[in-house]
Rosetta silent file (secondary structure, phi, psi, omega in degrees, C-alpha in Angstrom):
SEQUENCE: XXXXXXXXXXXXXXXXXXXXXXXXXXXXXXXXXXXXXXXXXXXXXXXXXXXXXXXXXXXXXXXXXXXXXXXXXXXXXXXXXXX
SCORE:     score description
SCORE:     0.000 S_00000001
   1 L     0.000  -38.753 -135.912    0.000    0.000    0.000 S_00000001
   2 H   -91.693  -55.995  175.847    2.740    2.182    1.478 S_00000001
   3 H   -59.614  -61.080  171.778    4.348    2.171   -2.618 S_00000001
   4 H   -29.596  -58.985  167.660    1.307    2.838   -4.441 S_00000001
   5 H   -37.404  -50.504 -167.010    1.176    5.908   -2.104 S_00000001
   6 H   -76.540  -59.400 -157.470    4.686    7.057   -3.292 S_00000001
   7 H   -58.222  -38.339 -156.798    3.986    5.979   -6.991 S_00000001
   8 H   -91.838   -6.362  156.566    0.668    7.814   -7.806 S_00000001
   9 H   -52.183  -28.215 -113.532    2.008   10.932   -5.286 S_00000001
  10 H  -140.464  -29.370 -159.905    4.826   10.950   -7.621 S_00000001
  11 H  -103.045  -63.749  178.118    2.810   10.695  -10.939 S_00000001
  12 H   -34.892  -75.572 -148.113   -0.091   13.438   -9.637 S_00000001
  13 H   -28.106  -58.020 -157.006    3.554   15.434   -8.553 S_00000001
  14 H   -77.050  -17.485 -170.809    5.075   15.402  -12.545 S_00000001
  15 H   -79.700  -47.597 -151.616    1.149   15.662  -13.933 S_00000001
  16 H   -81.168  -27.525  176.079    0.692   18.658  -11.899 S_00000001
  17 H   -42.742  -41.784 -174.699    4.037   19.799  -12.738 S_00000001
  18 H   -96.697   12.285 -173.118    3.266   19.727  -16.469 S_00000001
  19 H  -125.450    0.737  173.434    0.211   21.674  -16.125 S_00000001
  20 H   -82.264  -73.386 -132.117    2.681   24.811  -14.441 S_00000001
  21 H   -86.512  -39.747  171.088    4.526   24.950  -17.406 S_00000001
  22 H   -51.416  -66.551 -171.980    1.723   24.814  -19.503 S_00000001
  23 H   -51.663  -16.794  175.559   -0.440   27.650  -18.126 S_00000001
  24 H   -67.443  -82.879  166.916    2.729   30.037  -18.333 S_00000001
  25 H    10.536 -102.152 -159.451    2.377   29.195  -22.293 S_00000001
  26 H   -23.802  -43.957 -166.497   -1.118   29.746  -22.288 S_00000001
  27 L   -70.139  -25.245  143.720   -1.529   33.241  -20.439 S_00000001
  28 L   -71.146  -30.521  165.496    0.065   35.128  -23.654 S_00000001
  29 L   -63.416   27.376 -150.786   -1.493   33.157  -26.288 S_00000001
  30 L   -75.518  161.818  174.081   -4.716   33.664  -24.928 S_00000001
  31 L   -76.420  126.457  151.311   -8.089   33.882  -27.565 S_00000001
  32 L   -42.347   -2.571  170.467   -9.356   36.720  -27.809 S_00000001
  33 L   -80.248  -14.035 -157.494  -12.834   35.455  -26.403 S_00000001
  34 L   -88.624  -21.127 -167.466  -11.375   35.127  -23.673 S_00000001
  35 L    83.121 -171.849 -141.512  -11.081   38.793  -22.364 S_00000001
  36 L   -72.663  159.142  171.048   -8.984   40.980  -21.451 S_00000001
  37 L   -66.206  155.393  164.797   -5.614   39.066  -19.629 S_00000001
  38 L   -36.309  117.944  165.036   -4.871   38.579  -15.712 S_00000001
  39 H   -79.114  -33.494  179.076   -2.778   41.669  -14.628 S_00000001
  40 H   -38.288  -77.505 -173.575   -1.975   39.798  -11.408 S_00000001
  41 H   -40.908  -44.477  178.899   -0.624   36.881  -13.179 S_00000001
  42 H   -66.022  -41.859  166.869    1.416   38.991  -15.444 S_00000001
  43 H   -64.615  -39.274  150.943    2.950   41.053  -12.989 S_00000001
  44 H   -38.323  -60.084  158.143    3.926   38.185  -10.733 S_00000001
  45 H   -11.693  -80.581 -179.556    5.472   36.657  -14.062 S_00000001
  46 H   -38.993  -54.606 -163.564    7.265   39.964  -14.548 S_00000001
  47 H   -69.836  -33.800 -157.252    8.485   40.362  -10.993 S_00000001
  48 L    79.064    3.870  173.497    9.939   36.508  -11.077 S_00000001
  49 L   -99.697   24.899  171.610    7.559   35.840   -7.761 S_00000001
  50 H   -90.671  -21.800  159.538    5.189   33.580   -9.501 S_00000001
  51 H   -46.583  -18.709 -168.160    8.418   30.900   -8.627 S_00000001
  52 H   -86.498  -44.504  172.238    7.899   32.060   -5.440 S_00000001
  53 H   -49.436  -55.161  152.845    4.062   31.383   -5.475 S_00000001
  54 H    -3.954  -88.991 -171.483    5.074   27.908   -7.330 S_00000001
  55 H   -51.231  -35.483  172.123    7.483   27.123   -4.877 S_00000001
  56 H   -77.847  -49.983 -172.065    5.082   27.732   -1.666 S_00000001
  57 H   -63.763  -47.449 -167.717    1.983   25.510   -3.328 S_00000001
  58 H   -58.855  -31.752  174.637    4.367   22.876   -4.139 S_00000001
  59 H   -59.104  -33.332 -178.618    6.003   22.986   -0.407 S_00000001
  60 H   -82.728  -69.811 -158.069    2.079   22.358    1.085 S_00000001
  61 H   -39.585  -31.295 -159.733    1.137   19.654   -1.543 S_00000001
  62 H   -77.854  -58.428  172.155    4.768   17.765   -0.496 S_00000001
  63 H   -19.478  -75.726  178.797    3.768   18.548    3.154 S_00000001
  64 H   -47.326  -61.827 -172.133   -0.229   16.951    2.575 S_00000001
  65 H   -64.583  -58.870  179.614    1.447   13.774    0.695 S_00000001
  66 H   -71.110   -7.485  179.575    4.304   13.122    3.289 S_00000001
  67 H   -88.489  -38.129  171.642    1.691   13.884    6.109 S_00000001
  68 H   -58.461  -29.827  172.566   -0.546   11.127    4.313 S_00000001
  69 H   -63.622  -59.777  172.740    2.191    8.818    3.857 S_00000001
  70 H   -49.770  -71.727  172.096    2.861    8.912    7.875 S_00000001
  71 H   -18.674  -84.232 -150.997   -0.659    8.539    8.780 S_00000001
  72 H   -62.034  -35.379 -172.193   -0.952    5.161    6.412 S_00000001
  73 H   -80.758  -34.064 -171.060    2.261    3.728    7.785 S_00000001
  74 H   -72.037  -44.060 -178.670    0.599    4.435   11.480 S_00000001
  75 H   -49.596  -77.795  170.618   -2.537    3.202   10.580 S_00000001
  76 H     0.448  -52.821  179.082   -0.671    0.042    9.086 S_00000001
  77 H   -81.932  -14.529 -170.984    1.047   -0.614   12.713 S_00000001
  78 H   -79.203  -69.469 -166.682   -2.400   -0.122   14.300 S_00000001
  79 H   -56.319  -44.386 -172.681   -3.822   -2.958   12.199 S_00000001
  80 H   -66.979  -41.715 -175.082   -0.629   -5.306   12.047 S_00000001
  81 H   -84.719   -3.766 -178.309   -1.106   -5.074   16.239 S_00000001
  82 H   -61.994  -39.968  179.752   -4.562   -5.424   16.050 S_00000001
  83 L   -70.116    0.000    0.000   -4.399   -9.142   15.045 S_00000001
C-alpha cells in the first residue's frame, strides 16, 4: 500500500508539474474570447515571484502527501497489532 502511495504521489507530482509549465504558455497566447488578460498573473510573471508562489503551493502539496504517507504507515502498525 505504502508504494502505491509514493507511486501515484509521484505521478499526480510530474502531472501537476506539467500543467505549471503549460499555463505560463497559455496566459500570452490567450483567444481573444477570452477577455482581457490577468494583470496579477502577469505582474507576478514579470516580478519573477510567480516561482515564489510555485514554490510555496508545491512545499504544502509535499507537506499533505508526506503527512498522508505517515498517517498510512501508522494506521498500518495499528492494524498489524490489532491481530
Amino acid at each position: 500500500m505504502h508504494k502505491k502511495v509514493q507511486f501515484w504521489s509521484l505521478v499526480v507530482l510530474l502531472g501537476l508539474m506539467g500543467l505549471v509549465g503549460r499555463a505560463q504558455d497559455s496566459a500570452a497566447g490567450r483567444p481573444a474570447e477570452m477577455g482581457r488578460p490577468v494583470e496579477m498573473a502577469d505582474r507576478l510573471r514579470a516580478d519573477g515571484k510567480i516561482y515564489v508562489v510555485i514554490a510555496v503551493l508545491v512545499t504544502i502539496f509535499i507537506g499533505i502527501i508526506a503527512y498522508v504517507i505517515r498517517l498510512d504507515r501508522k494506521i498500518s502498525r495499528l492494524e498489524k497489532g490489532s491481530k
